[in-house]
N, CA, C and O atoms as a MOPAC input file, in Angstrom:
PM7 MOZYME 1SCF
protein

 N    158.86700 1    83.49000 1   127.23800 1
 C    158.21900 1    83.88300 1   128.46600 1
 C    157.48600 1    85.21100 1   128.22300 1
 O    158.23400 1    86.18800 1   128.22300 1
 N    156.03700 1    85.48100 1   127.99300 1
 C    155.69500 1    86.58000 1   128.44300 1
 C    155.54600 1    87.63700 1   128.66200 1
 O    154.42100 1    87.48900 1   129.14000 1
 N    155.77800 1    89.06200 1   128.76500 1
 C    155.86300 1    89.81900 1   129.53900 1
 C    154.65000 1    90.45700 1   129.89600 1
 O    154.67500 1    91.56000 1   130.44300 1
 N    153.80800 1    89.99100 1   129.69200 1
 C    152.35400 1    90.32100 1   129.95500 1
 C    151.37800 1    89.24900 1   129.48700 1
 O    151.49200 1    88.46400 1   128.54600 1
 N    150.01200 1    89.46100 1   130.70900 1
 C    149.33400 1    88.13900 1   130.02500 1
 C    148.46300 1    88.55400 1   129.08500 1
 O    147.56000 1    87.75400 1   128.84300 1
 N    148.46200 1    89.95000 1   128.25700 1
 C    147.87300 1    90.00600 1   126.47600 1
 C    148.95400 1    89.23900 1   125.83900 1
 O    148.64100 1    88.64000 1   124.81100 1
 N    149.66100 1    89.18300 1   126.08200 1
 C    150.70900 1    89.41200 1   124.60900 1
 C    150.15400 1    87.65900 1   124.28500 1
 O    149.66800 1    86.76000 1   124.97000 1
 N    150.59900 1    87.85300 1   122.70500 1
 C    149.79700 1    87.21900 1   122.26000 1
 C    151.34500 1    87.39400 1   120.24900 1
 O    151.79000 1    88.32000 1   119.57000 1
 N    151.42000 1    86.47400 1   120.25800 1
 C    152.15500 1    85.64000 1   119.13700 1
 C    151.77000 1    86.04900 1   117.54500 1
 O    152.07500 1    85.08600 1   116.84100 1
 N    151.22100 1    87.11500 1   116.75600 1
 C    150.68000 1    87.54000 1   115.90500 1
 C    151.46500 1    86.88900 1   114.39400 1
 O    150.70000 1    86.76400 1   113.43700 1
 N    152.89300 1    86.49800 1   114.18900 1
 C    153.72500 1    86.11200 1   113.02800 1
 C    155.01700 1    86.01100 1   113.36200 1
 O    155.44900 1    86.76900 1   114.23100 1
 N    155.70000 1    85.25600 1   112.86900 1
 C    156.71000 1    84.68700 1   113.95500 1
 C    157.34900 1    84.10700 1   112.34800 1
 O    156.71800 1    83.82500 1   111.33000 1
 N    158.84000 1    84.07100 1   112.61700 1
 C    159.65000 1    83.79100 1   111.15800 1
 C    161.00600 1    83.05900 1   111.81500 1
 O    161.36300 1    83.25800 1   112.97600 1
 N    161.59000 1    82.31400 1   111.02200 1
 C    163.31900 1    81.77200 1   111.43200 1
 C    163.79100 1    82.62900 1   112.87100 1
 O    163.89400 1    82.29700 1   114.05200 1
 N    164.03500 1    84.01600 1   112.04400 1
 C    164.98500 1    84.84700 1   113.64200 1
 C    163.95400 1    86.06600 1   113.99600 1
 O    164.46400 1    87.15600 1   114.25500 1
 N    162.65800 1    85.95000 1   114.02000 1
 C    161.68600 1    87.23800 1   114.52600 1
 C    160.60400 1    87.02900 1   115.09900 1
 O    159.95000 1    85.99900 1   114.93900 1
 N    160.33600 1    87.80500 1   115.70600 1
 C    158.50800 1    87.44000 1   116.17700 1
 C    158.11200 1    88.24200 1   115.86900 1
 O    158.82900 1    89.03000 1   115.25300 1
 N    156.34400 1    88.64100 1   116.16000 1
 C    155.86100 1    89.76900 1   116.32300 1
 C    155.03200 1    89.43100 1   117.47600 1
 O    154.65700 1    88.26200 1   117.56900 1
 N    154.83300 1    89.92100 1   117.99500 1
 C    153.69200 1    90.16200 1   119.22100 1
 C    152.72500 1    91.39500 1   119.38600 1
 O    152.98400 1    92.44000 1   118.78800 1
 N    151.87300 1    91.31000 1   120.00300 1
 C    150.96800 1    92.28000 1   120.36700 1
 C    150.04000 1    91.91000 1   121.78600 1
 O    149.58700 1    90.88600 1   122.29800 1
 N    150.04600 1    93.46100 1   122.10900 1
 C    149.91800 1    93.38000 1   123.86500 1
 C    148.19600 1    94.37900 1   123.57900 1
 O    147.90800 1    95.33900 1   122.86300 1
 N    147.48300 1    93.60800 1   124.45800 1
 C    146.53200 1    95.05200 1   124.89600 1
 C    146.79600 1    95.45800 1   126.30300 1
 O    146.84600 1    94.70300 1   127.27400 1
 N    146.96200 1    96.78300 1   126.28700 1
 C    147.51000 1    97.42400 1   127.48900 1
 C    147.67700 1    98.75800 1   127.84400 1
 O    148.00100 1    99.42500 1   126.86100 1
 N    147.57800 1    99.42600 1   128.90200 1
 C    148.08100 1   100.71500 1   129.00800 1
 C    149.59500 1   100.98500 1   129.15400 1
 O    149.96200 1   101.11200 1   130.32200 1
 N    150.39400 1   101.08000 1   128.35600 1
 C    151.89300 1   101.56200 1   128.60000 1
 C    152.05400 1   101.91100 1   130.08400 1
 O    151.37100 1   102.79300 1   130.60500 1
 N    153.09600 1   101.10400 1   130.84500 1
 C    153.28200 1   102.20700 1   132.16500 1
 C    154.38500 1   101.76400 1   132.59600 1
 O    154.79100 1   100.92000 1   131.79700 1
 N    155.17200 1   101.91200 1   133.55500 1
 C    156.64700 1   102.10500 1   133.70400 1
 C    157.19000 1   100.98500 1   133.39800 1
 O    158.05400 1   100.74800 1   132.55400 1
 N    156.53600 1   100.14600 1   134.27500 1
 C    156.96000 1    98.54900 1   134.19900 1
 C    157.11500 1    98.14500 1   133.28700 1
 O    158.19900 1    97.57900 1   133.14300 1
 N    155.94900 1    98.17400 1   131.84200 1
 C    156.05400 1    97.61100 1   130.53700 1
 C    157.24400 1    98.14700 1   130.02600 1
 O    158.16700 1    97.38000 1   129.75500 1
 N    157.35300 1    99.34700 1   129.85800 1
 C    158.93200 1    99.90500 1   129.05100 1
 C    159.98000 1    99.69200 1   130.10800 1
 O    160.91300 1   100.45500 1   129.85900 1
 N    160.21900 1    98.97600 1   131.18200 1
 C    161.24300 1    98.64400 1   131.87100 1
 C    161.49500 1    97.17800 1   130.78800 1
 O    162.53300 1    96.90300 1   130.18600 1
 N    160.35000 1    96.49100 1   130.78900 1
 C    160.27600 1    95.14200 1   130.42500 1
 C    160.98400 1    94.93100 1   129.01600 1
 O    161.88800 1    94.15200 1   128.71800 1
 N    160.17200 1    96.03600 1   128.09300 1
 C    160.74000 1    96.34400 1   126.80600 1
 C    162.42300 1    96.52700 1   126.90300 1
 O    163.16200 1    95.71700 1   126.34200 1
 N    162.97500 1    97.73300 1   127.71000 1
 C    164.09600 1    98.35700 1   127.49300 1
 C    165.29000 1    97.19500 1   127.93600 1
 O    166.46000 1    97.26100 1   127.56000 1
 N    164.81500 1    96.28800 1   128.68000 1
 C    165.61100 1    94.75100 1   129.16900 1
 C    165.59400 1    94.01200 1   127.96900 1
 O    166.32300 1    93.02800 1   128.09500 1
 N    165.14400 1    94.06600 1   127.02100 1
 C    165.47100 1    93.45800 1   125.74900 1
 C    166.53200 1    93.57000 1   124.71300 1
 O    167.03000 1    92.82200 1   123.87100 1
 N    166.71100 1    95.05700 1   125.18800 1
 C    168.26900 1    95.94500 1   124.67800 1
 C    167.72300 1    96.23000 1   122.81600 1
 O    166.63800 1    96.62700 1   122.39200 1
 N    168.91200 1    95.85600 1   122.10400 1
 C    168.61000 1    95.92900 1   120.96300 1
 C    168.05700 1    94.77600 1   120.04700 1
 O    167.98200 1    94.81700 1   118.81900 1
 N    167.70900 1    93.81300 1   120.81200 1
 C    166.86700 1    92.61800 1   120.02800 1
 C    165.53500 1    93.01300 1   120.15200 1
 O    164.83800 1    92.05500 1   119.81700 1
 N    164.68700 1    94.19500 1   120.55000 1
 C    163.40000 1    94.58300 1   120.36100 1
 C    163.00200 1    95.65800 1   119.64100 1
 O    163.49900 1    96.76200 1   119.86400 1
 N    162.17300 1    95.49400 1   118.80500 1
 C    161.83500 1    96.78900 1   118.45100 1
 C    160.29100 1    97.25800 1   118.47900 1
 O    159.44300 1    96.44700 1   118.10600 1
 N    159.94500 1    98.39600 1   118.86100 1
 C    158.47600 1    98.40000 1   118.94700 1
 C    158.04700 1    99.07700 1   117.85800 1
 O    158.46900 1   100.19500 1   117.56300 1
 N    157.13300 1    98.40100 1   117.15900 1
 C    156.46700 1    99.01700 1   115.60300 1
 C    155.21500 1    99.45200 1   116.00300 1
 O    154.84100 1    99.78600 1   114.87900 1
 N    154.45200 1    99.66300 1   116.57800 1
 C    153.24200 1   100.78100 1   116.71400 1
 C    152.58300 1   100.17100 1   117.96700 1
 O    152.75000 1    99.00300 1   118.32000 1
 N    151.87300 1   101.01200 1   118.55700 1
 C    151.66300 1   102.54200 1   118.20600 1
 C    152.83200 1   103.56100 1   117.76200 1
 O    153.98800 1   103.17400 1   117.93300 1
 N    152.64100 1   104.65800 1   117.28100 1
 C    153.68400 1   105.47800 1   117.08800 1
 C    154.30300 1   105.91800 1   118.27200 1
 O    155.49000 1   105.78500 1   118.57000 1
 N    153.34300 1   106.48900 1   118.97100 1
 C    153.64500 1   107.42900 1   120.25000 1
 C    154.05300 1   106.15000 1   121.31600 1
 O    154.47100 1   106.48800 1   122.42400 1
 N    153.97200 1   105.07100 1   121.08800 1
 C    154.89600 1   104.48400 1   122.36100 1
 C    156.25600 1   103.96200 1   121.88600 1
 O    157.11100 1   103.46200 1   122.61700 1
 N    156.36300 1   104.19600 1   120.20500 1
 C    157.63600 1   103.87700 1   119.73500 1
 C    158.69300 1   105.13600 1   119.87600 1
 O    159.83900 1   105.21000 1   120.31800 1
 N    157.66600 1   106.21500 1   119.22300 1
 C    158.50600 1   107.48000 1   120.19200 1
 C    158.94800 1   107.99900 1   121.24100 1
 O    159.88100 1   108.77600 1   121.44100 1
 N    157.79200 1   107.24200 1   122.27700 1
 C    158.21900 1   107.22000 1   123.56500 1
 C    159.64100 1   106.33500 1   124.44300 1
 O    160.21100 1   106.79100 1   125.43400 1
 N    159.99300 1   104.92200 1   123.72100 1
 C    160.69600 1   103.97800 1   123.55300 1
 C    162.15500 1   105.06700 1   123.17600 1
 O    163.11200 1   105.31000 1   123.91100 1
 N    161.86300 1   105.59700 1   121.68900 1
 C    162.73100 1   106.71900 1   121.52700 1
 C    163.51600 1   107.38600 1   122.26400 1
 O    164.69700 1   107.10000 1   122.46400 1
 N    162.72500 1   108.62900 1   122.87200 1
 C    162.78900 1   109.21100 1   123.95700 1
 C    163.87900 1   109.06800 1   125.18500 1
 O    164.75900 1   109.82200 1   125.60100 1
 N    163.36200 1   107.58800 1   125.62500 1
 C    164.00600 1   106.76200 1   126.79000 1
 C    165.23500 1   106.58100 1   126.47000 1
 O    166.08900 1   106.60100 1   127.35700 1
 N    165.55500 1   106.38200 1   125.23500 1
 C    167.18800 1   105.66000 1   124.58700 1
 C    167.71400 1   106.85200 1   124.03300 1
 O    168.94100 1   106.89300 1   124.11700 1
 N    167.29100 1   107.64700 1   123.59700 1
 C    167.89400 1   109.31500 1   123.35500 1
 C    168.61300 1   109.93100 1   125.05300 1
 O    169.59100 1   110.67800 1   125.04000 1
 N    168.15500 1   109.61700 1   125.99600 1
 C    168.22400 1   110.15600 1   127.58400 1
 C    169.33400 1   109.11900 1   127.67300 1
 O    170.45400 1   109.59800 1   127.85100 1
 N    169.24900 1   107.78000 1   127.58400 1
 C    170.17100 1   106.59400 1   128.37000 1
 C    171.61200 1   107.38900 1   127.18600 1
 O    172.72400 1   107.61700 1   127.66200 1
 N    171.45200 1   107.53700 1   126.47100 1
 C    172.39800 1   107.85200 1   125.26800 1
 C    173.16800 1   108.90500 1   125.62900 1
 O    174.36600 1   108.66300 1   125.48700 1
 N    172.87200 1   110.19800 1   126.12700 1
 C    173.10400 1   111.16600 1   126.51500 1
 C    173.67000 1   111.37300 1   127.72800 1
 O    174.43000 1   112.31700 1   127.94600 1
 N    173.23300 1   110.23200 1   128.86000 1
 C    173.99600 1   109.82500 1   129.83000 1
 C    175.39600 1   109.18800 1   130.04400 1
 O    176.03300 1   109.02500 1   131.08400 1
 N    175.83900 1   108.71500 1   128.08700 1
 C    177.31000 1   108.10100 1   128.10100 1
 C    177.96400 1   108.87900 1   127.59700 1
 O    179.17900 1   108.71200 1   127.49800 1
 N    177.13500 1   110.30700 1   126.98100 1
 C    177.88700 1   111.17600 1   125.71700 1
 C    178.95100 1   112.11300 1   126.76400 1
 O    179.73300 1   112.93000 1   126.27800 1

């Protein structure tokens, strides 16, 4: 399913995908992302993987 109507199927293996979105990052998308838990990972841009970062450094700090 989706999470946007760019995303778009780029290489795909046994247990992985890759995808790619054109888009402006905004709350909703990294809500969408962060509901994936640890089966996602975002590989570039940098600054929205750092940003991704960021978000899970804070949720992290909230159990410490």
């Amino acid at each position: 399913m989706p999470i946007h109507e760019s995303q778009r199927e780029v290489e795909t293996a046994k247990d992985w995908s890759i995808f790619e979105y054109r888009l402006e990052p905004c709350y909703s998308f990294y809500q969408q992302l962060l509901w994936h838990k640890e089966k996602l990972e975002v590989l570039e841009p940098q600054w929205v993987r750092d940003e991704i970062k960021e978000l899970v450094k804070k949720m992290l700090e909230a159990y410490s």
